[in-house]
Each structure stands twice: as C-alpha cells, then as structure tokens.
Backbone as a ProteinNet text record, in pm:
[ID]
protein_1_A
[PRIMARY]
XXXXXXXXXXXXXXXXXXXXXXXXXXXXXXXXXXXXXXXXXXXXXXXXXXXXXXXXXXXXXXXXXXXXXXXXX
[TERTIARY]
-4248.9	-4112.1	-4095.6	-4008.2	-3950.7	-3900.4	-3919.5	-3820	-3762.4	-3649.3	-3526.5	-3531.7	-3450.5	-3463.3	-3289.4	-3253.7	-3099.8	-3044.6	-3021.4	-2980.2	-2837.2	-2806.6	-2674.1	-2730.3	-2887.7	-2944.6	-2984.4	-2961.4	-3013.8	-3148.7	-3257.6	-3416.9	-3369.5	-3429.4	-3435.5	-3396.1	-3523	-3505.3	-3364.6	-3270.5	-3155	-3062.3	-3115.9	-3042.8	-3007.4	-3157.7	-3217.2	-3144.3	-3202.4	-3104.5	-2973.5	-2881.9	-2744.6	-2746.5	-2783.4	-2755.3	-2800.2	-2924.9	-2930.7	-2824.1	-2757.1	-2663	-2528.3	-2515.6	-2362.8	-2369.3	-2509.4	-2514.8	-2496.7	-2559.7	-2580.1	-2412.2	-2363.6	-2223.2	-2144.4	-2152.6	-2075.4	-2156.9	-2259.5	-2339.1	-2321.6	-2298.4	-2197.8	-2041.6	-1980	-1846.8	-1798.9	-1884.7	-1906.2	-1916.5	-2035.5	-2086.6	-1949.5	-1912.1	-1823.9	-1726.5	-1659.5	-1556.4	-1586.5	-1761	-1799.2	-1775.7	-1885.3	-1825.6	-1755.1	-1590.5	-1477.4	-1432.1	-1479.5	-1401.7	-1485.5	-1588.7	-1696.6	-1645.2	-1602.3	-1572.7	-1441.7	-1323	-1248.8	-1197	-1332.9	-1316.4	-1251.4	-1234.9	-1154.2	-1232.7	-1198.9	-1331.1	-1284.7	-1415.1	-1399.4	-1519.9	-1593	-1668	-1577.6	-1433	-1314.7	-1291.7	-1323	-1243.6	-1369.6	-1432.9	-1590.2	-1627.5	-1599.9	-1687.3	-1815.6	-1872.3	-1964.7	-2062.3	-1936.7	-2004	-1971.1	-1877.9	-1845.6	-1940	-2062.1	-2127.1	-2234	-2244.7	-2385.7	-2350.9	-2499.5	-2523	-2508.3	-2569.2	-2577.2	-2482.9	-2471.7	-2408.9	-2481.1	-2593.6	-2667.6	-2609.1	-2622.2	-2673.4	-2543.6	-2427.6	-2312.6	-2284.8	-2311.8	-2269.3	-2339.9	-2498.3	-2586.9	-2522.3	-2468.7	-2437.8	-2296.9	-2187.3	-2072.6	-2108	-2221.4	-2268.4	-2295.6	-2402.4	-2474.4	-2358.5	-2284.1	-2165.2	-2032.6	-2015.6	-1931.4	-2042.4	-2172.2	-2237.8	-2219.3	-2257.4	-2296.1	-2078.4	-2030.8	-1909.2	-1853.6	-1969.1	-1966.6	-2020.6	-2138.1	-2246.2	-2157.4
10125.3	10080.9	9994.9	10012.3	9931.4	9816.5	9727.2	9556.5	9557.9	9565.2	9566.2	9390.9	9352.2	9239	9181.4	9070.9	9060.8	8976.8	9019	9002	8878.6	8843.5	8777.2	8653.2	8686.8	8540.3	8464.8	8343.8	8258.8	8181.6	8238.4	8130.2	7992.9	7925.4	7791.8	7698.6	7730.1	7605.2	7601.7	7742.8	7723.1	7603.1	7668	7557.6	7422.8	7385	7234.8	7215.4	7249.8	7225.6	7175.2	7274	7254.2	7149.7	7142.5	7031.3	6884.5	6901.9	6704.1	6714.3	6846	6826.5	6764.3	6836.4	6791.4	6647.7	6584.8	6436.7	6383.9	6369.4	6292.8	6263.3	6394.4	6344.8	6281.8	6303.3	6266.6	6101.1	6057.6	5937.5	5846.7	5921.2	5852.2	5819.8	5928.8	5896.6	5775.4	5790.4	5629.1	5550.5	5556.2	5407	5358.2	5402.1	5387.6	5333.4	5397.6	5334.2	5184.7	5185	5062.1	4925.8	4992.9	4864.7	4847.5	4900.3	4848.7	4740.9	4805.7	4712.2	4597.6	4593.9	4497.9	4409.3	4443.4	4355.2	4290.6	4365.3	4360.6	4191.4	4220.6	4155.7	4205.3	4311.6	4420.7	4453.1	4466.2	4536	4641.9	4700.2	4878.9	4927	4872.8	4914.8	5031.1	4991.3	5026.4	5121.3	5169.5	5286.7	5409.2	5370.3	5500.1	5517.6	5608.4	5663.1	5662.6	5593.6	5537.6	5443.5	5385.5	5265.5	5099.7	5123	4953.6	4883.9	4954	4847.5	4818.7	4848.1	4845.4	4706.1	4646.1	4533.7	4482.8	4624.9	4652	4715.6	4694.6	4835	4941.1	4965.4	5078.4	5133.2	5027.5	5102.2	5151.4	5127.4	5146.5	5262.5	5257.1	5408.8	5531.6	5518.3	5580.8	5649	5551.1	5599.2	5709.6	5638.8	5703.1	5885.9	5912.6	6010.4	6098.8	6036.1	6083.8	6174.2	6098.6	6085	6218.3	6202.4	6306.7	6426	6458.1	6544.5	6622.7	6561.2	6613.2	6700.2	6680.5	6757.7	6867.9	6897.3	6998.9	7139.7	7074.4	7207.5	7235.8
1695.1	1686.8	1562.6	1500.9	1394.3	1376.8	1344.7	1352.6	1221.5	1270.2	1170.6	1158	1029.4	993.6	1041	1027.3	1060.6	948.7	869.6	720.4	701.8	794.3	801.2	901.7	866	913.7	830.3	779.4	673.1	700.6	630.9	636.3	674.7	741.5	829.8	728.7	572.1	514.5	418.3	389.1	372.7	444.8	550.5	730.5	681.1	658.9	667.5	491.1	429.3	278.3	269.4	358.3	363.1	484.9	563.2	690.7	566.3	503.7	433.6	296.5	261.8	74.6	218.6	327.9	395.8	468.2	495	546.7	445.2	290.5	216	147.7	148.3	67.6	163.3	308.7	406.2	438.3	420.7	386.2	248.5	147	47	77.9	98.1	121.3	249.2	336.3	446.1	381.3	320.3	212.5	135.3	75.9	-51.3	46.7	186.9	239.9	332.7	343.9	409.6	334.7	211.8	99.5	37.9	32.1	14.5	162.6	247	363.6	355.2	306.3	299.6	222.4	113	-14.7	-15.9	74.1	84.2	224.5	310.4	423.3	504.2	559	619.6	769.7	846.1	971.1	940.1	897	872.8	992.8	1082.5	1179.2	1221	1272.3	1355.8	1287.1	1160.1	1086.8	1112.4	1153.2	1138.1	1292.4	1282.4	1451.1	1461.7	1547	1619.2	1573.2	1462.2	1344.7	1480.2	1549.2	1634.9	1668	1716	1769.5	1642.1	1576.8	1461.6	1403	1349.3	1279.1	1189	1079.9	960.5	885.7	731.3	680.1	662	655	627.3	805.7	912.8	1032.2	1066.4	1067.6	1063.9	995.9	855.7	821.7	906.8	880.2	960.8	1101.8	1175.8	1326.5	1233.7	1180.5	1179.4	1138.9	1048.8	999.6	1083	1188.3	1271.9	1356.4	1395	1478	1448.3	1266.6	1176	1205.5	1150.3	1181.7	1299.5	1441	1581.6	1596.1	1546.6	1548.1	1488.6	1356.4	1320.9	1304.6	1471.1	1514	1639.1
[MASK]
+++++++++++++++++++++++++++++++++++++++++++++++++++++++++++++++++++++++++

C-alpha cells in the first residue's frame, strides 16, 4: 500500500516558526502599550487581558500575550 503524503500540511517547524514571529510582534506591540501607560502613570494592567493581576511589566505583558495567543488556536 502506498502513503500518500498530505501536502496542505505544513512541517511542524513551519508551525512553531510562525506561532514565536506571531507572539513576538504581539509581545512587542504589549510592550510598547505597557510602557506608555507606564510612563504615562496610567493603569494599563486594565487595558490587557489577563495582564490585572501581574506584578511586573515583563509579567503583565507575558500573561496578556499568553492570553491574545490561546484565542487564536
């Protein structure tokens, strides 16, 4: 028997490529809006989904990412 291949399947590490180029810009574009609210004195926790409870700014963007991500699988 023959095993046909399924061609309109993309190799894994395509997958993984495009899943860290779509966190990282979506991980910049947080950043950039964290530290304006930062600089600004603004609560921007409140503007990022699932940034409220976090400590940090790194950890804050981190969750909001995490958070933007899990909505677009």
């Amino acid at each position: 028997m023959a095993h046909s291949i399924d061609a309109s399947r993309k190799p894994a590490h395509e997958d993984i490529r495009n899943y860290w180029l779509i966190f990282s810009a979506a991980f910049a574009l947080f950043m950039a809006i964290a530290l304006a609210g930062q600089l600004l004195g603004w609560q921007w926790r409140t503007w990022l989904p699932g940034a409220e409870g976090a400590k940090s700014l790194n950890g804050g963007v981190k969750a909001a990412v995490y958070t933007f991500m899990s909505h677009l699988t």
